[in-house]
N, C-alpha and C positions, 0 to 999 in steps of 0.2 A: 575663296570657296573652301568649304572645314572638306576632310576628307571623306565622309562619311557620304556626302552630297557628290563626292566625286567617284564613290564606289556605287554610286545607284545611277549617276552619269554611265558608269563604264559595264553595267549590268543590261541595262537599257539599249547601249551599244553592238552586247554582245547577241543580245538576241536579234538587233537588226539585220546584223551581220549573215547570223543562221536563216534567216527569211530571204535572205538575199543569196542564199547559196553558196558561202563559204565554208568547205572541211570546217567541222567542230575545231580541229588541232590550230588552226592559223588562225581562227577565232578568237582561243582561250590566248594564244601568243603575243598574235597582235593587240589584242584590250591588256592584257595582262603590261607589257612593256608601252606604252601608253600610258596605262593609269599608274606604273611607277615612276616613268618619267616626271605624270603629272605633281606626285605627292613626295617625291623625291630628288630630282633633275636626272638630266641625261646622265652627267656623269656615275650616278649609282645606278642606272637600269640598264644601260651597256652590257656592265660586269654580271648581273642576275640574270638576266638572258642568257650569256655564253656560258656560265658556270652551271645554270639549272639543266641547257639543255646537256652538260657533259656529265655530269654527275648522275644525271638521270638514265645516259647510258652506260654510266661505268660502275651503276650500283650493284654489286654483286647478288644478291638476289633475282635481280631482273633476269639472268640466266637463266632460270626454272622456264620461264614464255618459251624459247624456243625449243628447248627439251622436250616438255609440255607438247606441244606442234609437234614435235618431228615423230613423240609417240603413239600418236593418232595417226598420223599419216603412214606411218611402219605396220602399225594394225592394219590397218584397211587393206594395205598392199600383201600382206600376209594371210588374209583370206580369214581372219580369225572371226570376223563378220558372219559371214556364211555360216561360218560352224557354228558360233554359239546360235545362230537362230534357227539352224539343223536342229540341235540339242532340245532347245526347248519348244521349237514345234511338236514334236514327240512326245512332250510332258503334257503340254497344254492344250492340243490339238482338239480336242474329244468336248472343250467347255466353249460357252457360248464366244461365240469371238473368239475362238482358242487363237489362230495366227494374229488377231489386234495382241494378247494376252503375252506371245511368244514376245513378238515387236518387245513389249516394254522390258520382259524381263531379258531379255537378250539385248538391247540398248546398255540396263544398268548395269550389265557386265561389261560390256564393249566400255564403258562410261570410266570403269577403274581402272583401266591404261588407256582413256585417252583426252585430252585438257582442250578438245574445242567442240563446241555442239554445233555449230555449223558444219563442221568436217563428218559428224556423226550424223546429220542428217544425209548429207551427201551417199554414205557410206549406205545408209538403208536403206534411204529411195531409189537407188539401185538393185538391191540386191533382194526387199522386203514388199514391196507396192507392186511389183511386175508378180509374186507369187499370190499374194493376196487378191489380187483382179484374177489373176488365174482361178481362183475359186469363187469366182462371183462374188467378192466384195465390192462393195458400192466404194467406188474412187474415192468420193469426198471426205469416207468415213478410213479408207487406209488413207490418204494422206495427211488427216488430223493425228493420225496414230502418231506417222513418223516424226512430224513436227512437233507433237507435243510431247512425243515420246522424248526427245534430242534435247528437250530443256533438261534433263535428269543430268546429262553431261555436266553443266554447268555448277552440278549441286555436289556430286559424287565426287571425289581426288581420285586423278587431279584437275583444277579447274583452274583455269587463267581467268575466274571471276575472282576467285579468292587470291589470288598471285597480284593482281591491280589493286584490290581495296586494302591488302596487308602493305602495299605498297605505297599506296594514297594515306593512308591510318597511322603505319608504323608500327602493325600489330605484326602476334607470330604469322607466319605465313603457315607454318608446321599444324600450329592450331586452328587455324581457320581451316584445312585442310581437311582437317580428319572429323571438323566441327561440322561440315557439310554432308556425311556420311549417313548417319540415323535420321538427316529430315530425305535426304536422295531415297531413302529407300522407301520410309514415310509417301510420299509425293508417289514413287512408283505403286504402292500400295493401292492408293487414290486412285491414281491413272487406270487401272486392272480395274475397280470398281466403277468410273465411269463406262469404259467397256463395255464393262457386263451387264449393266443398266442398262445403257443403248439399247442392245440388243435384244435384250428382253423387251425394252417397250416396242422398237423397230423392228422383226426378225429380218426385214429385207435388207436392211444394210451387211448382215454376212449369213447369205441364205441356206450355203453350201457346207456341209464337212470332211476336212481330206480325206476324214477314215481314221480305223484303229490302229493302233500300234500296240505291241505286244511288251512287255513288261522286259523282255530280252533286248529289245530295240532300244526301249527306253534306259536301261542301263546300261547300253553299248554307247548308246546317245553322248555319255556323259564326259567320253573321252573327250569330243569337241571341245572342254574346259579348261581342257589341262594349262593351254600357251593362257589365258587368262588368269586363272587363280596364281598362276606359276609367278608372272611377273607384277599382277598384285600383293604375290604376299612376300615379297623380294623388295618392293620399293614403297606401299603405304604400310604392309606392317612393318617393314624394320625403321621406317619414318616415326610408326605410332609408338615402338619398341625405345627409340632410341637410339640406334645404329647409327643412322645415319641424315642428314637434314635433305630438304626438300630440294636444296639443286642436284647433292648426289642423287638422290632416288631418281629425280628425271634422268642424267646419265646413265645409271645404271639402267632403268628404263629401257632406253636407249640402245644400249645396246645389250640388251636381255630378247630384244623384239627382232633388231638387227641379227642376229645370230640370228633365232628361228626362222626369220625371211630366205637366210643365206642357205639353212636344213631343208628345209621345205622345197628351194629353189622356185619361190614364187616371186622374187622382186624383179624385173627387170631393169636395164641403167636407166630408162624413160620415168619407171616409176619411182627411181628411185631419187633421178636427177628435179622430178615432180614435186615430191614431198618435200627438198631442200628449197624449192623455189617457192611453197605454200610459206615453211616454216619460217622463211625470210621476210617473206611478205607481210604476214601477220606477226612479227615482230617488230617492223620496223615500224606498222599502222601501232602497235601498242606503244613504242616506246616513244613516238612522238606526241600521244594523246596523252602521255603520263610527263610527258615534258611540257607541256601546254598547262594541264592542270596545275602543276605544282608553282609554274610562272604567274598562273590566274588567282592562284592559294596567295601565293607571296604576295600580289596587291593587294585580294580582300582584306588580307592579314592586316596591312597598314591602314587600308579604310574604314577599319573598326564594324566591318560590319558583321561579322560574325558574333563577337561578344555584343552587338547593339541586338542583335535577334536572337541570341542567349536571355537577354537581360530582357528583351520583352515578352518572351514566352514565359519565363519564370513567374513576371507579374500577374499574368492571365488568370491565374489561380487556377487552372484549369486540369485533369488529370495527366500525367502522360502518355497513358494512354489512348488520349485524344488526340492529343500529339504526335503520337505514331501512327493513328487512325489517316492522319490527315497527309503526312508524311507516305504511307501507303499509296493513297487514293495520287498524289503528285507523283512516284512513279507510274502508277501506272498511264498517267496522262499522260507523262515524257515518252511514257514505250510506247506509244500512237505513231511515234517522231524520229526517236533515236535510238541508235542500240544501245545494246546492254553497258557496254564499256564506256562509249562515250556521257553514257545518260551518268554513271557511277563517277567519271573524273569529274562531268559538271556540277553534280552535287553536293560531292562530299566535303568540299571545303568550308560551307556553309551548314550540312546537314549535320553530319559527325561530332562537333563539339555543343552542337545541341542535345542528341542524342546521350552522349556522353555526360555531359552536365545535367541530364534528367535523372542520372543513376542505371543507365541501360549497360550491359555487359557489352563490351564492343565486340568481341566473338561471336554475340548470340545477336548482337546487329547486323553483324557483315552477313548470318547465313539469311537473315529478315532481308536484307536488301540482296541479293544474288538471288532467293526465290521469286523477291518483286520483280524484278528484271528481265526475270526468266518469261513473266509474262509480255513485256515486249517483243520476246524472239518467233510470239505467234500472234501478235497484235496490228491488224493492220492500222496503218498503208506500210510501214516499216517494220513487218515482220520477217527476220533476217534464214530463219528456216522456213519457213514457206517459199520465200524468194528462190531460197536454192533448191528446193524440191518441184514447186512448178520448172525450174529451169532444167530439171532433169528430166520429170515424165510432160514430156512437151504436153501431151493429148489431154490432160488435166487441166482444167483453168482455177487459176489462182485462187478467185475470188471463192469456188469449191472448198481449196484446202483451207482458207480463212475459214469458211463456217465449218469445218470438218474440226478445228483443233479449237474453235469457243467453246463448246462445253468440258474442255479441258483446263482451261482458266478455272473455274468451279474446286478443282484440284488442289491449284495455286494456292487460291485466297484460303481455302480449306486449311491446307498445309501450316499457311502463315496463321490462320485463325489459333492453330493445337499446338503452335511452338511460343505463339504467345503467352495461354495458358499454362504451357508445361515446358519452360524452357529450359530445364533438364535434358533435354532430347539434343538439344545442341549444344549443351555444354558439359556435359557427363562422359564422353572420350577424351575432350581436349584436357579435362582435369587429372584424369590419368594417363597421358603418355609420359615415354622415359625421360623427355626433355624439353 
């Protein structure tokens, strides 16, 4: 059997595998060592096995993931949550949906110190969904906020979407980073104007207004920013500057937040010993789905199937951007299924040097695929911030926040629509930073 029959063998495999319920990670492992076995022998797939999954945790980059965790989690524990949606309740209060409005723009700052949109949704449905039902908003329509508010995580630095796919690519990490910044803000943009849409068509979905605030309020307001911008422009702009790369920034991060936890005296050892057991956790789930992929990468690679789906999209005569049309529409099927990470290591081995061989900028791919992505994290049956947010406001049912965060998709596709046009917007910082 030629290998190429034996890569559509072990493709075939692997999806059966996922129907049947096996982790994505012992998926991609077990096909992957298998199909090198097949097209190799035991003796060379032993050694790719042991070596991939060591290397993949001793790649020094991979650092930034748990930094990344631990800065989010130090947030949250530091109340910085709170205040910035103090601040900007006070700014926005007064317009239609002013607390949906507060939500995004207090998200995209929480977003700039902290690298996981699951931990950020947590962090709001807490803190943002019990104030906005306090004013008579319709459940469905705050808990679309928070969830869709929480994909912005993923897009702003730092992101552990961009930290996997630099990883999986072999691009900067530094530049994916700070490449995600002008569509994050973009997309929050979007998000504000779905809002305010809403509203306008529905007023019952946010019937009530808290009241005025006073132009003194509002500029007292602003204090709440300070732990935010402070350790934003300490660790993405001396990132963007030059200073220093993407795992210092996370340490410095780190413990720029740690100090303010310890001033403030709001971490206790619970929560502190909490965020080390998050940040481990989701470290260990990343580093074993990026040791899976790259085992899964290293068969296709031998099965030629990658270059055979190069060489038949090229013949198609077709534009590329049909290509990416179509490429689109496939994550967003996947994010029905899978999360964001696992959906990005299955992919990319086969998608990326398509992508790349059409003449697509892989910088301004990766923030194309971390937006598409984004759309699984409120896509059911596996929407991974919905999950955690019904799982916080028990008295909400699920099925609510799904329709409360689809017309926030609208945002997404939007998003991806004006970066395709103008793809400037994601690569016009990465071209000027220091390094």
């Amino acid at each position: 059997m030629n290998p190429f029959n034996i890569g559509i063998l072990g493709c075939a495999l692997m999806v059966v595998l996922l129907f049947l319920g096996m982790p994505i990670t012992f998926a991609m492992m077990f096909v992957g060592f298998v199909g090198i076995w097949g097209l190799s022998g035991l003796e060379a797939a032993l050694p790719v096995v042991a070596s991939t999954i060591y290397e993949t945790a001793a790649y020094y980059p991979f650092t930034i993931i748990p930094l990344f965790v631990l800065m989010g989690g130090l947030a949250d524990n530091s109340g910085i949550t709170t205040r910035l949606y103090d601040t900007f309740d006070k700014w926005f209060r007064r317009l239609p949906g002013g607390l949906g409005i507060a939500t995004i723009v207090a998200i995209a700052g929480f977003s700039a110190i902290s690298g996981s949109s699951v931990a950020t949704s947590a962090a709001f449905a807490k803190t943002v969904i019990p104030e906005m039902r306090r004013f008579k908003y319709n459940p469905k329509f705050a808990g679309g906020i928070v969830a869709a508010g929480a994909t912005i995580d993923f897009l702003i630095p730092p992101s552990i979407g961009f930290v996997v796919y630099g990883m999986l690519t072999e691009q900067s990490i530094g530049k994916l980073l700070i490449a995600g910044m002008l569509p994050g803000l973009l997309l929050s943009v979007l998000f504000i104007g779905i809002i305010v849409s809403w509203v306008k068509i529905d007023p019952s979905v946010a019937p009530t207004s808290p009241g005025r605030t006073t132009w003194k309020e509002k500029i007292f307001a602003l204090w709440g920013m300070w732990e935010t911008i402070l350790v934003f422009l300490i660790t993405i702009g001396g990132m963007y500057l030059g200073y220093i790369n993407p795992t210092e920034a996370g340490g410095i991060g780190c413990i720029a937040l740690f100090i303010i936890t310890l001033l403030k005296r709001e971490l206790s050892w619970k929560q502190f010993v909490n965020s080390l057991y998050e940040t481990t956790r989701v470290t260990c789930m990343v580093m074993f789905l990026v040791a899976g992929a790259n085992l899964f990468s290293y068969f296709l690679a031998l099965s030629t199937i990658p270059a055979a789906v190069s060489t038949w999209i090229g013949s198609l005569g077709v534009s590329r951007y049909i290509v990416l049309t179509i490429v689109a529409v496939i994550y967003l099927i996947l994010g029905c299924f899978l999360d964001a990470v696992s959906m990005m290591v299955l992919t990319m081995p086969v998608i990326f040097p398509v992508m790349v061989g059409l003449g697509f900028d892989p910088i301004w791919f990766g923030v194309i695929c971390v937006l598409m992505m984004n759309a699984g994290l409120i896509t059911p049956p596996v929407g991974l911030n919905v999950y955690t947010i019904a799982g916080i406001i028990r008295d909400v049912p699920m099925k609510e926040v799904f329709k409360g965060a689809a017309p926030f998709l609208f945002a997404i596709l939007a998003t991806t629509v004006i970066l395709t046009f103008f793809p400037i917007i994601a690569t016009i910082l990465p071209a000027q930073m220091g390094r």
